[in-house]
N, C-alpha and C positions, 0 to 999 in steps of 0.2 A: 504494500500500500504506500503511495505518495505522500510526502507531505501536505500538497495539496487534497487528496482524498481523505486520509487524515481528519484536516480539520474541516473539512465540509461534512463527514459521516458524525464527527465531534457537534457540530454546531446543531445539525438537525435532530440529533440526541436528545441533547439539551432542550433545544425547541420541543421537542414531544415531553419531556419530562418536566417542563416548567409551567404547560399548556393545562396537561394533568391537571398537576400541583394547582394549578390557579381555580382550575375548575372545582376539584374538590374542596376548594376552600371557598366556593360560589364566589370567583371573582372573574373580571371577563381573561378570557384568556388570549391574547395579544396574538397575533399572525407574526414569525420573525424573518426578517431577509437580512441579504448582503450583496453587498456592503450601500450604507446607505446613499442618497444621492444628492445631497448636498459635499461636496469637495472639502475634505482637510477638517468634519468633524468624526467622531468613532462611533456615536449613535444620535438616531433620532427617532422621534414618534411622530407618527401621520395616524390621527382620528377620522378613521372611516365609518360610515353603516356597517352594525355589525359586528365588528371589532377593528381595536388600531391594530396597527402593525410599527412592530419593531426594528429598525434597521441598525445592524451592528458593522463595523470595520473588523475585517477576522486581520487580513495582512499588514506585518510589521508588528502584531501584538502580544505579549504574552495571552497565554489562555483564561489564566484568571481574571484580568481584565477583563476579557471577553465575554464571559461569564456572568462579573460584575454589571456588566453595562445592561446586559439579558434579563437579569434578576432586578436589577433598578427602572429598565422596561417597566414590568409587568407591577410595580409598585405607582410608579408615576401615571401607566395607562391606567391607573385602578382610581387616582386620586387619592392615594390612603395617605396619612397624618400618624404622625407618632402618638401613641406607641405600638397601633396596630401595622403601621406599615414597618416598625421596627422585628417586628415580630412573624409577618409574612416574610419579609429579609431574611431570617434568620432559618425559616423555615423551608424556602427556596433552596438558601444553600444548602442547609442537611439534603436534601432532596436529590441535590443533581452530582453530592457529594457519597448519598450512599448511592447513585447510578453509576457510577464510574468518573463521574463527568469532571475532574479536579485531577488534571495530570499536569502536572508544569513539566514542558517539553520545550522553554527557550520560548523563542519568537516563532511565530507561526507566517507559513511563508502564502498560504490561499489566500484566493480571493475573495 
């Protein structure tokens, strides 16, 4: 497997495991792509009908960035406020951490 296959099989991992997570926790659960399209930021959200969508920058990034940014997605699309959004966070991570999904492998080279 590529680095580039890697972390694109990586990213959509996560995407299905944070999708879950969100659901089970009756929150909306975000659509995630890459990379987003705005030039030179690592994520953004677009509120569609439906559900938003997440756009994350995978290349040049560590993973857990990546991750971070995914997990901060599905709080900010949710509108959550501390301390419940501190706690959805926290719950995310355990999530995509007992998935596999928390390997620090350096910078990641996809797109």
């Amino acid at each position: 497997m590529t680095r580039m296959e890697s972390s694109t099989v990586r990213f959509a991992h996560a995407a299905r495991v944070l999708g879950r997570e969100a659901r089970r926790r009756r929150l909306a659960a975000p659509s995630f792509r890459c990379p987003p399209r705005l030039v030179g930021v690592d994520r953004t959200l677009r509120r569609r009908p439906g559900a938003p969508v997440v756009s994350v920058r995978l290349r040049g990034r560590p993973w857990p960035s990546v991750l971070a940014d995914m997990i901060e997605g599905v709080v900010v699309a949710n509108s959550l406020a501390p301390p419940h959004a501190d706690r959805v966070r926290a719950d995310l991570w355990a999530a995509v951490t007992a998935a596999g999904g928390v390997r620090t492998t350096g910078h990641e080279s996809a797109a």
